[in-house]
Each structure stands twice: as C-alpha cells, then as structure tokens.
C-alpha positions as CSV (number, residue, x, y, z in Angstrom):
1,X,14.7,-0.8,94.6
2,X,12.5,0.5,97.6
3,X,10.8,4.5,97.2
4,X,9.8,6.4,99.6
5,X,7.9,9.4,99.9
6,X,10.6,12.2,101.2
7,X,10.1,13.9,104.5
8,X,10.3,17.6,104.5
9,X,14.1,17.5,106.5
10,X,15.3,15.5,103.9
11,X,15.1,18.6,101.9
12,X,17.1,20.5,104.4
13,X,21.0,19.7,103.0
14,X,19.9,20.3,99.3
15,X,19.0,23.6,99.9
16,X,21.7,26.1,100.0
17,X,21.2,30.2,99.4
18,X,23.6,32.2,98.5
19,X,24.0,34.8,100.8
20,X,23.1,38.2,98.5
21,X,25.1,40.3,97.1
22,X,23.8,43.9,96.7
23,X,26.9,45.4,94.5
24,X,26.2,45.1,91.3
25,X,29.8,45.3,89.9
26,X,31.0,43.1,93.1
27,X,28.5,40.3,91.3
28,X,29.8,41.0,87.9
29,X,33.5,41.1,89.0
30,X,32.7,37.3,91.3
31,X,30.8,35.8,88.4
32,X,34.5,36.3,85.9
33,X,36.5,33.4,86.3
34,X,38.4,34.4,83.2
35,X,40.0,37.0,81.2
36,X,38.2,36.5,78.6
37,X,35.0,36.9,81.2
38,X,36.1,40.1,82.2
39,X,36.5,41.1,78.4
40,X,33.1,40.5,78.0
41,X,31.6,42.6,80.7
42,X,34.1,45.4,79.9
43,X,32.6,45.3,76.1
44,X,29.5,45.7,77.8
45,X,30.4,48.8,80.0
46,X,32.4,50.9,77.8
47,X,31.5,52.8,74.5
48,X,33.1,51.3,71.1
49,X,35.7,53.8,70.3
50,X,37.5,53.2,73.9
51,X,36.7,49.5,73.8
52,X,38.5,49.4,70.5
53,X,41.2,50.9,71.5
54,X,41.9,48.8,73.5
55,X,41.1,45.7,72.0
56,X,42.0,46.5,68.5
57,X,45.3,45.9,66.7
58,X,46.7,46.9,63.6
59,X,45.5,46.3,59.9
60,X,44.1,43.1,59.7
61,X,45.1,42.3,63.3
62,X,46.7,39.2,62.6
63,X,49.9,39.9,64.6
64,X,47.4,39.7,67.5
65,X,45.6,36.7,66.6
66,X,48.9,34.8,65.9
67,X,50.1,35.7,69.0
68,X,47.2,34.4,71.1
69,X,46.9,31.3,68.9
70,X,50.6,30.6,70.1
71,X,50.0,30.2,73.3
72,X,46.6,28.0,72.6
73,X,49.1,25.3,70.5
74,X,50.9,24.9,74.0
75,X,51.1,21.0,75.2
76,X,52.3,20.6,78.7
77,X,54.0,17.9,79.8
78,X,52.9,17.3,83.9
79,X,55.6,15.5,86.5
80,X,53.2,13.6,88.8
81,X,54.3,12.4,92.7
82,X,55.8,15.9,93.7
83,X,54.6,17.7,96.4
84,X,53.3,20.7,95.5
85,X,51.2,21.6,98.6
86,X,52.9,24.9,98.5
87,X,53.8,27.2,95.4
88,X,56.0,30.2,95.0
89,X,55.1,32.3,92.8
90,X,57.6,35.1,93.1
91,X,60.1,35.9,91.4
92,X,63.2,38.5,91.3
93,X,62.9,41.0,88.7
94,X,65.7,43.9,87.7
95,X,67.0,43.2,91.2
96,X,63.9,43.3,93.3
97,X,61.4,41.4,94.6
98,X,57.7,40.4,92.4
99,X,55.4,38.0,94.2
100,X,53.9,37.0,90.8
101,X,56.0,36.5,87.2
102,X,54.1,39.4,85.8
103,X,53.7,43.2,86.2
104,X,51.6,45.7,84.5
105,X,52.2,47.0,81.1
106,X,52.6,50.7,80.0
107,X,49.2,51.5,78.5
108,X,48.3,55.1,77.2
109,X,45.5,57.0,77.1
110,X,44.3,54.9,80.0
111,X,41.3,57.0,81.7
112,X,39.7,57.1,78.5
113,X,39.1,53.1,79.2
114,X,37.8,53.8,82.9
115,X,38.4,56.9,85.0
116,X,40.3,55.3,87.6
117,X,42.7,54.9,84.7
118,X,46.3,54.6,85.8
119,X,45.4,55.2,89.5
120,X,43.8,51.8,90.1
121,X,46.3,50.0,88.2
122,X,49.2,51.9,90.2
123,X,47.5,51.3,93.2
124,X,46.6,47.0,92.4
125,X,50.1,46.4,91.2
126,X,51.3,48.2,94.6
127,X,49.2,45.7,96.7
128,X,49.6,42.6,95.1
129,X,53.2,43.2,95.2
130,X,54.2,43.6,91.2
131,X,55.7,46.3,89.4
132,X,53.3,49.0,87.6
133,X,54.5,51.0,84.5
134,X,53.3,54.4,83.4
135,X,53.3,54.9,79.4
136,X,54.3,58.4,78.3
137,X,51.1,58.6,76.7
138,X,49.3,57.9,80.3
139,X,46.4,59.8,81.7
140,X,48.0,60.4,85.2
141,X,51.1,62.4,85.8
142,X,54.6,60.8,87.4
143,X,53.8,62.3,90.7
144,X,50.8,60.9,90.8
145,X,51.4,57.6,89.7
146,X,54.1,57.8,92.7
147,X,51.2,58.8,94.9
148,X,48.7,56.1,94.1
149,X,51.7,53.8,94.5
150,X,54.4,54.9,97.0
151,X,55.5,51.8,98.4
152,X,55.6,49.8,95.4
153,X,57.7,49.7,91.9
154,X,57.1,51.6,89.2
155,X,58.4,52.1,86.0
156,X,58.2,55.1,83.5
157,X,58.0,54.1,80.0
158,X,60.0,56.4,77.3
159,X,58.7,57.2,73.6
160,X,61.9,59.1,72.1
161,X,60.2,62.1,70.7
162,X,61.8,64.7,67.8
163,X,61.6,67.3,71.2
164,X,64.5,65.5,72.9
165,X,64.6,68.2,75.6
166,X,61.3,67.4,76.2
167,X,61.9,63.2,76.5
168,X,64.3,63.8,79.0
169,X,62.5,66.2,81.0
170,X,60.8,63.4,81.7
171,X,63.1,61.0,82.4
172,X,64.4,63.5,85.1
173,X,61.2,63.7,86.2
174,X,60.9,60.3,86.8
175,X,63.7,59.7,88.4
176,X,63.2,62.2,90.9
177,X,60.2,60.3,91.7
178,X,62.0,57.7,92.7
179,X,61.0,55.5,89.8
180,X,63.6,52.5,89.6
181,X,63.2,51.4,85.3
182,X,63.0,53.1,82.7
183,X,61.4,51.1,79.9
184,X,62.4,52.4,76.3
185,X,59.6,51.2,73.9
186,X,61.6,50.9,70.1
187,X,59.1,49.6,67.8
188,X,57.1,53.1,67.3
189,X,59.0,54.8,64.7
190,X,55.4,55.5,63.3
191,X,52.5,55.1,63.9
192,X,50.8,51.7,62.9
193,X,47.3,51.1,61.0
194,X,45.1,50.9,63.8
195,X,42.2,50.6,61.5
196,X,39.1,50.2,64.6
197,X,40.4,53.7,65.4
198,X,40.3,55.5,62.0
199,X,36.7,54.1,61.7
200,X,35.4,54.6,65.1
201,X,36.8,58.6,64.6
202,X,38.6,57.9,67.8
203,X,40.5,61.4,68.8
204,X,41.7,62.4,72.3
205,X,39.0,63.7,73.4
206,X,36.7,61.2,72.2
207,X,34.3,63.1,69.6
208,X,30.8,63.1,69.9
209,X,29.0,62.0,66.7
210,X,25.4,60.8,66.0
211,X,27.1,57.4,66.3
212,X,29.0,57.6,69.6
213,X,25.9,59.0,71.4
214,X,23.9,56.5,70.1
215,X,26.4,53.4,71.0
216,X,26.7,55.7,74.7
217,X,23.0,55.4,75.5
218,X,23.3,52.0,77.3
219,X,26.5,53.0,79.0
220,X,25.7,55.9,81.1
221,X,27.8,54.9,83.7
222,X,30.8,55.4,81.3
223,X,29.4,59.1,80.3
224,X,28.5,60.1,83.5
225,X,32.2,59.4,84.8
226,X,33.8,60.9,82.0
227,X,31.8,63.8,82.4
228,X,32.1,64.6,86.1
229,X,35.5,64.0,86.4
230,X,39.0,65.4,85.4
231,X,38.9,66.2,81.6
232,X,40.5,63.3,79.8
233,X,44.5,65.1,78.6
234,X,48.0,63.9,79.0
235,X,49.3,64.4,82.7
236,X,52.7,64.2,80.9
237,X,52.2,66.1,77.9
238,X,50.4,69.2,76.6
239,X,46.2,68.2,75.4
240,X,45.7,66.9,71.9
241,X,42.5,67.6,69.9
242,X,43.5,65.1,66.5
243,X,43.8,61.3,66.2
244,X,45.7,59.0,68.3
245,X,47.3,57.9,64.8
246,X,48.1,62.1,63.9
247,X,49.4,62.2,67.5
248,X,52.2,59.3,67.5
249,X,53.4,60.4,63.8
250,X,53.6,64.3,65.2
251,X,55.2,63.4,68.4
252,X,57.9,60.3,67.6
253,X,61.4,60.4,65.9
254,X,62.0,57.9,63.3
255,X,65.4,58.4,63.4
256,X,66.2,57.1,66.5
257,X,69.3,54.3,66.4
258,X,71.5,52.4,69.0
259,X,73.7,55.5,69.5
260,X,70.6,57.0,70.8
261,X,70.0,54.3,72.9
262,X,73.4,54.4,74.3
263,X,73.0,58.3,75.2
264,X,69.7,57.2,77.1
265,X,71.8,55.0,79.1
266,X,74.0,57.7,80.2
267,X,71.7,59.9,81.4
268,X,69.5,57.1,83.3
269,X,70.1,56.1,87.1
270,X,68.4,53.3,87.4
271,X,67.6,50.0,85.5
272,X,67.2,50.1,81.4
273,X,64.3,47.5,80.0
274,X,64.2,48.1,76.6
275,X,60.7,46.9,74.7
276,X,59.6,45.9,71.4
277,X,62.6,43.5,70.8
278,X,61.5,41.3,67.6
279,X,64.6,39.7,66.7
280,X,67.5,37.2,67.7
281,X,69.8,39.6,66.6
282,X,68.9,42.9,68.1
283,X,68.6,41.1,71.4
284,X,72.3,40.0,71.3
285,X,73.2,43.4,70.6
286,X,71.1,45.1,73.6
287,X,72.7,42.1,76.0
288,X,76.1,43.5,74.8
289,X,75.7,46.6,75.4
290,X,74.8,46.0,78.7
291,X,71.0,46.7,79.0
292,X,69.4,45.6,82.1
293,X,66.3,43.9,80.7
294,X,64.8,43.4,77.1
295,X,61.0,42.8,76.1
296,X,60.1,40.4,73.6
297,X,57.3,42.2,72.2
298,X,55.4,43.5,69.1
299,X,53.4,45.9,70.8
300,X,50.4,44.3,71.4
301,X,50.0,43.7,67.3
302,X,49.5,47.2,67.5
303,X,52.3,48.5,65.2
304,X,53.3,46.0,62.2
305,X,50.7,43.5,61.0
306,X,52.2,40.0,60.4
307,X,55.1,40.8,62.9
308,X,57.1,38.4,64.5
309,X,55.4,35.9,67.3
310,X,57.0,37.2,70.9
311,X,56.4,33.8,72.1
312,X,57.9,32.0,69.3
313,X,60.8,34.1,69.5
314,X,61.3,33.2,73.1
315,X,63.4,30.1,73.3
316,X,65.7,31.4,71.0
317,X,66.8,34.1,72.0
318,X,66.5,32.7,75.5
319,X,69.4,30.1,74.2
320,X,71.2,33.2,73.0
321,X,71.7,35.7,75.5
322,X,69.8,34.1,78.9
323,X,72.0,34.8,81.5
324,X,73.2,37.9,80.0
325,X,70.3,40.1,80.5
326,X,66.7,39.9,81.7
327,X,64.4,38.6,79.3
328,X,60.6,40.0,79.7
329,X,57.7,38.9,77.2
330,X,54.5,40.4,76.5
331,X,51.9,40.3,73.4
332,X,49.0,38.0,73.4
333,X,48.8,37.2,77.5
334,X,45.3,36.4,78.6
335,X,45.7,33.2,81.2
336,X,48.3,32.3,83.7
337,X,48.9,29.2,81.8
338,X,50.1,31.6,78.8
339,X,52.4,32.9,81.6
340,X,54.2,29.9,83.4
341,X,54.6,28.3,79.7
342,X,56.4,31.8,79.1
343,X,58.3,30.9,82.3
344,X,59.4,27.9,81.4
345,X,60.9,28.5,78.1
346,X,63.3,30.8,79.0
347,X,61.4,34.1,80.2
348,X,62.2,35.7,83.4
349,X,58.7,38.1,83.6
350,X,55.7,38.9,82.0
351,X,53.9,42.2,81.3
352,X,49.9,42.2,80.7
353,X,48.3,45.1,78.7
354,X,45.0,44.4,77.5
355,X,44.0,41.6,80.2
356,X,44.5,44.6,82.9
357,X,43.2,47.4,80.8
358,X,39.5,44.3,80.8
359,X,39.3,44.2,84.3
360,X,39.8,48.0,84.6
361,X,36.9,48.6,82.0
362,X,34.8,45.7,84.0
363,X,35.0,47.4,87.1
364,X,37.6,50.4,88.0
365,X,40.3,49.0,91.1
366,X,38.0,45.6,91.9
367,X,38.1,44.8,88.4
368,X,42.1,45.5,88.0
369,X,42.0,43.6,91.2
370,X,40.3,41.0,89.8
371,X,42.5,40.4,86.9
372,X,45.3,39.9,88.6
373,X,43.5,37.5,91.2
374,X,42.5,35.6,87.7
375,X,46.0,34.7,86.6
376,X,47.3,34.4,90.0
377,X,45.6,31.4,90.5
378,X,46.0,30.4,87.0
379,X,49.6,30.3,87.8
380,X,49.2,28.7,90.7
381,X,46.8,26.1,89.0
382,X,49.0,25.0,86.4
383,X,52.4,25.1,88.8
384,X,50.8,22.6,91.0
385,X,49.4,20.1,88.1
386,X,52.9,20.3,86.0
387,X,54.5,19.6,89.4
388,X,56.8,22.0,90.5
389,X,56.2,24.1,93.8
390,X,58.4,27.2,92.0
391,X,58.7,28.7,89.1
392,X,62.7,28.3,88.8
393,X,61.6,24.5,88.8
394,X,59.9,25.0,85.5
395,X,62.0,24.4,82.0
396,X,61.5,23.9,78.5
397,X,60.8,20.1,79.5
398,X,57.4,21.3,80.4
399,X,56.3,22.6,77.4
400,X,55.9,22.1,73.3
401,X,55.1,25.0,71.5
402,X,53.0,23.3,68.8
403,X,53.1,24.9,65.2
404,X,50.6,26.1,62.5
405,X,52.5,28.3,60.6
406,X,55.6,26.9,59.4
407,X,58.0,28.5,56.9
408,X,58.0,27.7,52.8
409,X,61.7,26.0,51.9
C-alpha cells in the first residue's frame, strides 16, 4: 500500500466544531438522550430530601423495581417491508384529541422538586399537545394551572378526604375552570412507608438541619430559587408544617367505598378516570358502572410494597373490559419503548410521573420539555422498527412480556 505525507486541506473535512453553546442547562438538557440521563443531572441539581421524594418508593421499594424490570423482560417482535416513512403518534383520549399516547401524571408537592413546579409542566403538556393533571396535593392552584395552560387539557386529580365539603369544593372549583377529567386516585386509604422520607426528615417545608445545609452547599441554584420565590404551601389546601407521611394519614378517609364513588359521579360534569386500579376484578366493576377511564396503577410503588405489576395486569384486564371503558397505565414508565409495548397490549394511554418530575428537576420548562421530546422519539423509534406507521396498528402480536417471578403451585 502506497503513504503519503498529508497535505494540510486534507485535514479540512475531518475537522468539524461544534458551534458553542453558552447555556449551561441548554448543554446539560442536549447532552440527555435518556430518561435515565435526565435522572442523573436532576440528582445532581436538587437536594436529597426533594430528590427522594421523588425518586423514592415505599418500604423496600420493590413494587417500583418490579415494575421497571417488567418492562426491561419485553421481547418485541418487528414486521419488516412496511412503509413506515410516516408515524402517527396521536391518539384519542376521553374523547379528545393527544398527539402522543401519554400525558402527565398528577404529582404533589411539585415546586418543592423545581420552582417552576406545576407551571412548566402545565404549560409543556399544553404545547406538545397532551393532557396535564394537577394532584390535590399540587404546589399551584386550579386557576393557575388553567392559566399556565388555557388552551390545553387538564385534569384535576381528587384525594377523598374525611372534610368532604372540602373535596368537593374543589371539584366545583375545578370544573368551573373548565377542567374536562376528574381523576379519582383510590389506592391512598393511608399513607404508605415511604421510608427515604422518614430518614431524610422530609416535612413541607423542607427542614433545615446540619444535614440538609450541608447536602445544599453544591446546589445553590436549588436554595437560591426556593428562597426568592413564592413560599413552598398547597395552592389548594391550607400550609402544613409536619411530614408528608402525618399529612396524608390526617387528611384522607379510609372509609371510602364504591357508593362513594358513585356519589362522585353525580356531582361531576365531565369525564371520571379513576386511578390506582390493581385488580381484574375491581376493573370490571368500575367498567360497569360506567366510569369513563380506569388507571392501572400502584402509585408509583409508592403506597403497598410488593403490590401488583400495572403492566402485568394489563392484558388481562384489557381481555376483560377493553371496549368498555378506557384503560390508562402508569407505574414504572421511563422509555417510549415501555410505552408503545403498553400500547400494544391492550392500553389506550399512558401517564408519566417521575420521568417528568427528572426533566423538571434537570432543568425547569426546557427540561419538562425535554422529557417529553425523549419519549416522543422513543415512540416514534420503536413504531417505525416494529413496523407499523400508527399506534392502532400495534397488538399483542408485537410483544412478550417475559417473566421472572412466576407464582408457587
């Protein structure tokens, strides 16, 4: 083989610069390509006690864990020779329009994570098109969720509390606001162990320790927002000074049944999602009595430790009442591949908690931004290597949900 010595122009085409970027978080937020990416930087940027809030889980957290690990045992099964040059991602949720199979999950306490809180996920979900739902326990009030989104969806979520006047005071509010779902969440009746809380001393307002100052040195950014900005309360609800944990057990009603449920009905004029649905059986009892929408869910792991696996649940009770109401899924999301495989075994929508509350953390509205720019092309992604230019094209052909844990005869 002949050498040569190279000439200064051949240098020319292998040197490319980047043109600069001077933003810091615009940097941070290009260089994520995942969720897990933007988990990272957020555990960076934020103190411990609001990190683990958010990323924590009950007890021993293996509800979580499961739950994640589900969608990891996930074979696909391509079709090859379709054209999939174009791919609609939309889909048509509680009678409306989403361009993407997922929407925002109620989160509380969510300007403790990053002051934008609720306001930059309000406003994200309201330009990429997808429904945004406000928890009870949410750092911004109704109206101003409505504000931060006015053209878009949103959804108030409802925690039915011993103060019943008080629960549907909000309800009314809400629908005054013109919100179109009301999401009932029914897996609360107490609190669960949320054991990264009780260690981290994590109240509402965060408490200022030797330890918290210390693990807040690094993150001034963080401070200095908390500090210079609204105090951190309940838009919704009056300020608490105790745990989160002392909260939830004060607040909800463990009493709360189907009749309960039915009165809700009544008095709601719009749509009626109901979340934290963990069984076969209690699904085909919300389908019959004539619920608009039920979320396979275990709250995130959040509640009962070794709970049932949403995703496992899913085909199911997809068999047993698709068709008969709307069947939503969340617990465990963190890729758009977790999504479309949710898709195509019988769920009509997603929600994302923890993958939007990482990009808030990572970088206020850019990083919400960012996370749903993430899975959107995710989705898109895996859509166009399984084949299929929709996502009513997808079925339970296009996926095996592998097993680990297998029940003892």
């Amino acid at each position: 083989m002949d050498r040569r010595v190279p000439r200064p122009r051949d240098f020319g085409p292998l040197l490319k610069f980047k043109k600069p970027v001077l933003s810091p978080r615009k940097r941070r937020l290009a260089a994520a390509l995942t969720i897990e990416d933007l988990r990272a930087i957020a555990k960076r940027r934020t103190p411990k006690p609001a990190f683990d809030y958010t990323d924590g889980a009950a007890e021993e957290e293996l509800s979580l864990a499961r739950a994640r690990q589900a969608f990891q045992d996930v074979t696909f099964h391509p079709r090859i020779l379709r054209d999939v040059s174009k791919v609609d991602t939309s889909r048509v949720v509680l009678g409306a329009p989403s361009a993407l199979p997922f929407g925002i999950a109620p989160t509380g306490f969510t300007r403790m994570m990053q002051t934008e809180g609720e306001y930059a996920g309000a406003s994200a979900a309201g330009a990429a098109g997808i429904p945004f739902a406000l928890s009870t326990m949410g750092t911004a009030s109704i109206e101003d969720v409505r504000a931060a989104n006015p053209a878009g969806r949103n959804w108030f979520q409802l925690y039915m509390w011993k103060d019943r006047d008080r629960s549907m005071a909000l309800v009314e509010r809400a629908a005054a606001a013109g919100f179109e779902a009301l999401v009932v969440t029914v897996d609360v009746p107490v609190a669960g162990a949320r054991l990264r809380d009780a260690r981290n001393g994590m109240t509402i307002p965060p408490t200022l320790t030797p330890r918290t100052v210390l693990n807040a040195i690094p993150r001034p950014a963080w401070w200095i927002n908390f500090l210079t900005t609204e105090p951190l309360a309940f838009a919704s609800l009056d300020r608490w000074s105790g745990t989160v944990a002392e909260l939830l057990d004060t607040m909800f009603d463990p009493t709360v049944d189907y009749e309960d449920l039915a009165w809700i009905k009544e008095q709601w004029p719009g749509k009626l999602v109901v979340k934290g649905v963990q069984s076969v059986e209690d699904a085909s009892r919300l389908a019959e009595m004539g619920v608009d929408a039920i979320v396979l869910s275990n709250h995130g792991g959040r509640q009962l430790d070794r709970a049932p696996i949403p995703f496992h649940l899913l085909p199911e009770v997809a068999r047993e009442v698709k068709g008969s109401t709307e069947i939503h899924l969340d617990t465990g999301i963190m890729s758009g591949a977790d999504i479309v495989s949710a898709i195509a075994l019988g769920a009509d929508f997603t929600l994302i908690g923890r993958a939007y509350l990482y990009g808030l953390m990572a970088g206020g509205r850019p990083g919400v931004d960012r996370a749903i720019e993430i899975l959107s092309t995710q989705i898109e992604r895996t859509m166009r290597l399984l084949g299929v230019s929709s996502l009513d094209q997808l079925e339970p052909g296009h996926v095996t949900q592998l097993q680990r844990l297998l029940p003892r005869s």
